[in-house]
N, C-alpha and C positions, 0 to 999 in steps of 0.2 A: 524420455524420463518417465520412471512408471510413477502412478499415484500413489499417493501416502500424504497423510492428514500432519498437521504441524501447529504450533503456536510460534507466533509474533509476540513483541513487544515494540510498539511504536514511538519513534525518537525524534525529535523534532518538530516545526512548525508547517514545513510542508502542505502537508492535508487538513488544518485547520480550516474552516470548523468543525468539518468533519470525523478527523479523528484527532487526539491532543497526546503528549505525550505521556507514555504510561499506560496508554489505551492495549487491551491485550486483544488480538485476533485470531479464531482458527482460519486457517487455508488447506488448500489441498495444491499440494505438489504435482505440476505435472499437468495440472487442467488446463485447456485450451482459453485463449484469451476469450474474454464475453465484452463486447463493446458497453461503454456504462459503467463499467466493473471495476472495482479495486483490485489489481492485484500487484505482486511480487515482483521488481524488475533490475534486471541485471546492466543497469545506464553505461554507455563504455567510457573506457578512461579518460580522464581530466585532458589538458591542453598540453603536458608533462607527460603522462603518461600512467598518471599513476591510477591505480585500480580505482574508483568507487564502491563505498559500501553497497551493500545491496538495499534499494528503496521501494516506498510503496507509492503507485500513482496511479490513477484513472484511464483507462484503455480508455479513445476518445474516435478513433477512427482507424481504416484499415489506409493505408498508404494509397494516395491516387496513382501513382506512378509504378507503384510493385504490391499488388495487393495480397502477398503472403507476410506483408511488414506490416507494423501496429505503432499510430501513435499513441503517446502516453503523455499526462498532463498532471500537474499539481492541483486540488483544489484551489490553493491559498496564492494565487496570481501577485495580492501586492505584498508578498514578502520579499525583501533583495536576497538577489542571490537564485532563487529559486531556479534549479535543474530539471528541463523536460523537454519535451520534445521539439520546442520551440527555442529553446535557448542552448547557450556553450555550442553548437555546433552538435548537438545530440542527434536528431534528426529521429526517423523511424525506428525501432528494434525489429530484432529478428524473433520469431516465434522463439525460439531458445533462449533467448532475452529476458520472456518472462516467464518465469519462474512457477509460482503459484498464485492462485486465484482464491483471494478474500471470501470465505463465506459468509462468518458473523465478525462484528464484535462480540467480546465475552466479558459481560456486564460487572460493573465495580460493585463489590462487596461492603458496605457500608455496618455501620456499629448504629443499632436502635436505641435511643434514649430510654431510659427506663427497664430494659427490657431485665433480669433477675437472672438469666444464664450468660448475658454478656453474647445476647445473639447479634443473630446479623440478617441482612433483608440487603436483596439489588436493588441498585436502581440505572438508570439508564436503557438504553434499545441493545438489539443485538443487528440492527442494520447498520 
């Protein structure tokens, strides 16, 4: 897959507290997984069969049994439901699996009190 730069929009509770939803992300397409790292993952279908949207989790290790596989993790453990590598029968991904890698968050634009042009000022990190 070649590189190429992209924005996210973050959906759910998943990666809470780390990221919430609404949260906006650049990534890069195509970058190799980085262990620690947030990125982009293509989880395989449900128990049905049916697709999975595409999510974001924490690359957490390289597979001990095939180490060109990557596991992937939620932040937010005690939400139910929660889909990763340890749960639904997911197991490891394939490099192809994942997608893109997290570079920043891209910080929320807020309204300054007072301010006469109706500006605005960030706040928040971009990690």
């Amino acid at each position: 897959m070649p590189l190429g730069l992209g924005v996210v929009v973050v959906r759910g509770r998943s990666m809470e507290p780390t990221l919430h939803t609404g949260d906006r992300m650049v990534v890069l397409k195509g970058a190799p997984p980085r262990l620690g790292r947030l990125a982009i993952v293509r989880l395989p279908p449900d128990d049905e069969g049916v697709p999975r949207p595409l999510a974001i989790k924490r690359v957490t290790m390289r597979d001990p049994a095939d180490r060109t596989r990557y596991w992937v993790e939620s932040d937010n453990q005690g939400l139910f439901g929660v889909a990763d590598s340890w749960t639904h029968g997911i197991g490891s991904l394939a490099r192809d699996q994942i997608r893109a890698l997290v570079l920043f968050r891209i910080p929320q634009r807020v309204r300054v009190p007072g301010s006469r042009r109706g500006g605005r000022a960030t706040t928040g990190d971009a990690g």
